[in-house]
N, C-alpha and C positions, 0 to 999 in steps of 0.2 A: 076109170074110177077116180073123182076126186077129191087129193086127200085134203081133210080141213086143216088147217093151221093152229098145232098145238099153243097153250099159253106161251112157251118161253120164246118159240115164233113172233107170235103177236106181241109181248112184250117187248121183240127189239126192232118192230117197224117203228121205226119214229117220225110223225109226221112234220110236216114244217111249221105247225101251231105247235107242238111239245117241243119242239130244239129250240122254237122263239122262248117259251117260257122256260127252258130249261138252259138258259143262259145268262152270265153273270152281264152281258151287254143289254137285254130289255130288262133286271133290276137297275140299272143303270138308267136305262129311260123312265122307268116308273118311278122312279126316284128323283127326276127332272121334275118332272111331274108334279108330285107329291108338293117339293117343295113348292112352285108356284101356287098350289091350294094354297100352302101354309100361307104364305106372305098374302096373298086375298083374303083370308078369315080374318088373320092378325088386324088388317085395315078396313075389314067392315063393319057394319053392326053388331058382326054375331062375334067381335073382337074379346067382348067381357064374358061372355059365355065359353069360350075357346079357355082364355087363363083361367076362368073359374075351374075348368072341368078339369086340367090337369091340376090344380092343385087340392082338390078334393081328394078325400081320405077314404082309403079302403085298409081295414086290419091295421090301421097304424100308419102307415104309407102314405104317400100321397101317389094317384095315378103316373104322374112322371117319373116317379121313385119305380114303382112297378114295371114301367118300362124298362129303365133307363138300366133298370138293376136285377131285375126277375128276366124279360124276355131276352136283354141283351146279350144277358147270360149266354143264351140260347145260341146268339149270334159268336161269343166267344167259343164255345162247344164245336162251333163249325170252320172256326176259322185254324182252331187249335188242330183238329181232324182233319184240315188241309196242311195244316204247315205238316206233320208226321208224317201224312201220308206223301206231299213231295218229297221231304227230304230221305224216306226208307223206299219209295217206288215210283218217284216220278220229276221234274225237272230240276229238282234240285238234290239229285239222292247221288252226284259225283262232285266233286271238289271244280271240274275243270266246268262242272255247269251253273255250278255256285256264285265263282268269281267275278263275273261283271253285274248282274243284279246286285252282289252284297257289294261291293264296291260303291257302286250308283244307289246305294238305298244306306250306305252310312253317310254319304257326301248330303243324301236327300235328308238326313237328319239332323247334321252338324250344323251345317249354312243355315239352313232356316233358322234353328235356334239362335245362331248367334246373330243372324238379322232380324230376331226380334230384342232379344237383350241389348241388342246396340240403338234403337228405338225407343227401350223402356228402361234404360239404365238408371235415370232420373228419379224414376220410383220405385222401391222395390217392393211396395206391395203386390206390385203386376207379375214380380217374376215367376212366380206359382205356373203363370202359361205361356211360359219357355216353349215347353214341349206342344202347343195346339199347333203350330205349322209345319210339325217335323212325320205328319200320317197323311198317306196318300189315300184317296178314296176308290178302289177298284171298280166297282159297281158303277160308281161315274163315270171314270174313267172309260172303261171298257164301253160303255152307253156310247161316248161321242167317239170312240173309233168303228162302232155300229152305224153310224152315221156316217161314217165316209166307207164303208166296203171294202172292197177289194183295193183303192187308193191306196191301203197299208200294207206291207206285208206281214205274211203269217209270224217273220220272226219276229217281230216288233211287236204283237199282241203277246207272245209267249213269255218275250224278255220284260213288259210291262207286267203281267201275273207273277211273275217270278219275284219280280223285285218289290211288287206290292204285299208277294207273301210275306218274302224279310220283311219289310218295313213294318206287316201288325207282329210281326215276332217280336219288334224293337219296340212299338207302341205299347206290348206284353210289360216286357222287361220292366221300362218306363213307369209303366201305370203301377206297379207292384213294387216298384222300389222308392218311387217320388212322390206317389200320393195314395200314401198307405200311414196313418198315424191315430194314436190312442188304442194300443192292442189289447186287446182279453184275452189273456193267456190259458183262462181255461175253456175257451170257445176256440182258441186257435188249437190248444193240444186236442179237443172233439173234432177238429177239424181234420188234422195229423193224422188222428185214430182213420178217420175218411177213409183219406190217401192211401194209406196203409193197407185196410182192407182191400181197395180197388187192385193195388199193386201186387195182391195176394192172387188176388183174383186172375191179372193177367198172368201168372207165373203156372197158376195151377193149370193155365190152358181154357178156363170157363167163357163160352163163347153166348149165352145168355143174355142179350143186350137186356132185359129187363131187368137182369142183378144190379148191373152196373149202373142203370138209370135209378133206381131206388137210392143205392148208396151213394150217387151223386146229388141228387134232392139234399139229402141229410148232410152230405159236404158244403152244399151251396146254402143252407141255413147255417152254419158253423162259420161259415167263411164271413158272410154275411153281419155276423153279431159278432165278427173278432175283430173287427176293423179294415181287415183288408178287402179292398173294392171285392162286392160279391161277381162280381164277370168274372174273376180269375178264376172259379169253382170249375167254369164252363171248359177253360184252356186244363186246366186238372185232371178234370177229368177226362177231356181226350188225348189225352199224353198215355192213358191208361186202359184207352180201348184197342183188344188184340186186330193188329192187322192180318196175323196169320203167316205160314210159310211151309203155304203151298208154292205152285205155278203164279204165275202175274194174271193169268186167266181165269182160275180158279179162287184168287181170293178176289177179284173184281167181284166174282158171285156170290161168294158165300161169306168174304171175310165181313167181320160185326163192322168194323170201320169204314168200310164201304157199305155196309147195309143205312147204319146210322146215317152216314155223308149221304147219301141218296137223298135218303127220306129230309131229311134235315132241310136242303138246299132249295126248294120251293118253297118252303114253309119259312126260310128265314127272309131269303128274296123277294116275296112279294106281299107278304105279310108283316115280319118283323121290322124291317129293313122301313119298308115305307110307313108303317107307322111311327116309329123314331124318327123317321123325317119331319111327320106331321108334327108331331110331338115339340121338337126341338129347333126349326127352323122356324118356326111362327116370330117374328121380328116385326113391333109396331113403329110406322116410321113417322108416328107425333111428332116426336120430339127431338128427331132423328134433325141436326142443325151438319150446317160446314165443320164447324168446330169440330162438335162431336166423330165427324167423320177421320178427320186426321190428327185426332187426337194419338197418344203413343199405343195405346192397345189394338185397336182397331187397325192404325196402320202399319204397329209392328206384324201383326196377325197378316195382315193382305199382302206384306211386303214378303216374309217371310213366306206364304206359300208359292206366291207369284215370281219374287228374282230371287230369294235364296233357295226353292228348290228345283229351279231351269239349273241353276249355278250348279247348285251341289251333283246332280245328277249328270248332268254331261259334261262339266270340269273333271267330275272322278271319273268320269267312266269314261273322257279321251286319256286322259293322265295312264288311267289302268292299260288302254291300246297302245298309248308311246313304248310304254313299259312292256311291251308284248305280252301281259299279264293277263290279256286275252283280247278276245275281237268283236268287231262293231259284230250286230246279228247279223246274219248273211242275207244279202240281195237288199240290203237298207243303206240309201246315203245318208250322209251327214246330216243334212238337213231332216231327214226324218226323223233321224234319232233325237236331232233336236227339238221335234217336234211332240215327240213323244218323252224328252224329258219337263218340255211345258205343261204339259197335261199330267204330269206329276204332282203339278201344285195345287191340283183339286183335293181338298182334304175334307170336305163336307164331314162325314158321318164319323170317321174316327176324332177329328177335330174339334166340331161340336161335341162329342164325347167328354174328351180331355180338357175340353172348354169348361164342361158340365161340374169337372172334379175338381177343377184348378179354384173355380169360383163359383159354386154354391150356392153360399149364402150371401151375395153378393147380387143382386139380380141387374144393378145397374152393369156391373162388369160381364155379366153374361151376355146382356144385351148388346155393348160393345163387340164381346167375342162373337153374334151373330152376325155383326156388321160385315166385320174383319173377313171371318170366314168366308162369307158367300161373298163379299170382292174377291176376294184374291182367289175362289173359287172358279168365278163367272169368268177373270180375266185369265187364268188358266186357261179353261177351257174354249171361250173365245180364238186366244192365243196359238194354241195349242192347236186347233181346228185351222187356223187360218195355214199357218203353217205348210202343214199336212197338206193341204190344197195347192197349196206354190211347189212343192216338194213332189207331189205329183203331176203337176202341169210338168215343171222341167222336166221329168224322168220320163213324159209320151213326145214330149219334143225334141228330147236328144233320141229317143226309139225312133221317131218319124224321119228325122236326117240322116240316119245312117241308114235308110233304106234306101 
């Protein structure tokens, strides 16, 4: 007799189209992607139709607003639900696993800023976006180490999610401490009330993901109208969803924060994710001159993610090895690591972000920061790719001579 395949069976065949989609490496490629639409629309006819439509009003908003600040929310929500969930049950939940991503993900913040500040020193209306070269983009990232396979090793993808988790922990910090101004104190105490509730909530043990979602809605309006960028509602409120403490096995199944992160992580990767790209990479290149190219914004921006954060990244993180403060990942040489700290410098989606807050109302200098960004994005990943290819040729041809 044969027996049929209960649900919870069939839901853990996973086929190689559901691993493809359930992968932060094809958001990555969709995301390549995306942006080359963008930059086509931006430079064809349907150019005016494209800025009309994002800055068209809905409820007050204009559609980029709604993205930039309702969905990306969403995108915070998840990314908040991954930093908790490594640091209490997964690659970053020991100190000794900590050390070398937070290391290579403070270097990968400092350097860049200060190679753009040493750029834009001249002006200081610019220094508002210090911080767009100091966020690494995962999602990209991980795309072009999809692209080269097995050529990496497994520890070098782990140590790059690791250290790209710090780095939106610090792009967190950042965004809520440096472009956060004009507060309403009685939109921020409704907001507090939020908080408060939700922390109620986790204490009484209420594992209801639908409480939590409602009372989050009403924090992300409060947060919203208090002045502080409404995306932080998203990192709030998953600071405050129960992980649970059961088994490692048992709350993979049932805990709410992995039910949430599940469900979440399609829906922000192939949805959210690329439309913010569409959204925000669109760059018309009119009026796009030399000048304007190596002007201080633009080029502190490409410099800063392109050599300050190769620098900051493998400067700290060999510094951190002299110091036996820990170790390169295992079965990785130098060159890879350095490979992998090139591709550090892809900051697309959190940078255009940060780009978005720094300058605003500002559209020539946003446009600037599109420049910036997607150079020093492209020569990353260029960079970074080529690398990894030389880094693996040498590593099959010292294999093939010692046979």
């Amino acid at each position: 007799m044969n027996r049929q395949p209960g649900p919870i069976t069939s839901l853990r065949r996973i086929t190689l189209l559901r691993s493809f989609l359930g992968s932060e490496a094809a958001s990555g490629l969709i995301l390549m992607g995306v942006t080359v639409l963008a930059l086509v629309v931006a430079n064809s006819p349907l150019a005016d139709t494209y800025f009309h439509a994002l800055h068209a009003k809905i409820l007050g908003l204009s559609v980029q607003h709604w993205i930039n600040d309702a969905l990306m929310a969403l995108f915070f929500l998840l990314v908040g639900l991954e930093i908790k969930r490594e640091f209490l049950d997964g690659q970053l939940s020991t100190w000794s696993r900590r050390v070398l991503p937070g290391i290579a993900a403070l270097g990968g913040m400092v350097v860049p800023a200060l190679v753009f500040l040493a750029f834009t020193r001249g002006d200081p209306s610019l220094y508002r976006g210090w911080a767009i070269p100091a966020a690494t983009d995962i999602a990209f990232a991980l795309g072009v180490l999809a692209l080269l396979g097995s050529r990496v090793p497994a520890s070098l993808k782990v140590f790059l999610t690791a250290l790209a988790i710090l780095d939106d922990l610090g792009a967190i910090v950042i965004i809520a401490v440096f472009y956060t101004e004009g507060l309403d104190l009685p939109m921020l105490g409704a907001a507090a009330a939020c908080l408060a509730v939700l922390i109620a909530l986790n204490r009484l043990g209420v594992s209801r993901l639908a409480i939590y979602l409602t009372v989050g809605a009403l924090l992300w309006f409060f947060v919203l109208k208090s002045g502080i960028h409404a995306t932080l509602a998203g990192v709030l409120l998953a600071l405050t969803v129960p992980l649970g403490s059961a088994s490692k096995k048992t709350r993979e199944e049932i805990s709410p924060l992995h039910r949430l992160e599940h469900a979440l992580q399609p829906f922000v990767a192939f949805i959210i994710i690329p439309i913010f790209g569409f959204a925000n990479a669109g760059l018309s290149f009119a009026n796009v001159t030399m000048e304007g190219l190596v002007s201080p914004l633009p080029l502190g921006i490409a410099l800063g993610l392109f050599a300050g954060k190769q620098i900051g990244v493998f400067a700290f993180s060999m510094i951190a090895v002299k110091l036996r403060l820990a170790d390169v990942p295992a079965h990785a040489t130098n060159l890879q690591f350095y490979g992998v700290a090139l591709l550090c410098g892809i900051g697309f989606t959190m940078s255009l972000f940060i780009g978005a807050l720094a300058f605003e109302n500002t559209p020539e200098l946003m446009s600037a920061t599109k420049m910036g960004v997607l150079a020093g994005s492209l020569l990353s990943a260029l960079a970074g790719w080529l690398v990894l290819i030389i880094a693996d040729g040498r590593a099959q041809a010292r294999s093939a001579s010692s046979m």
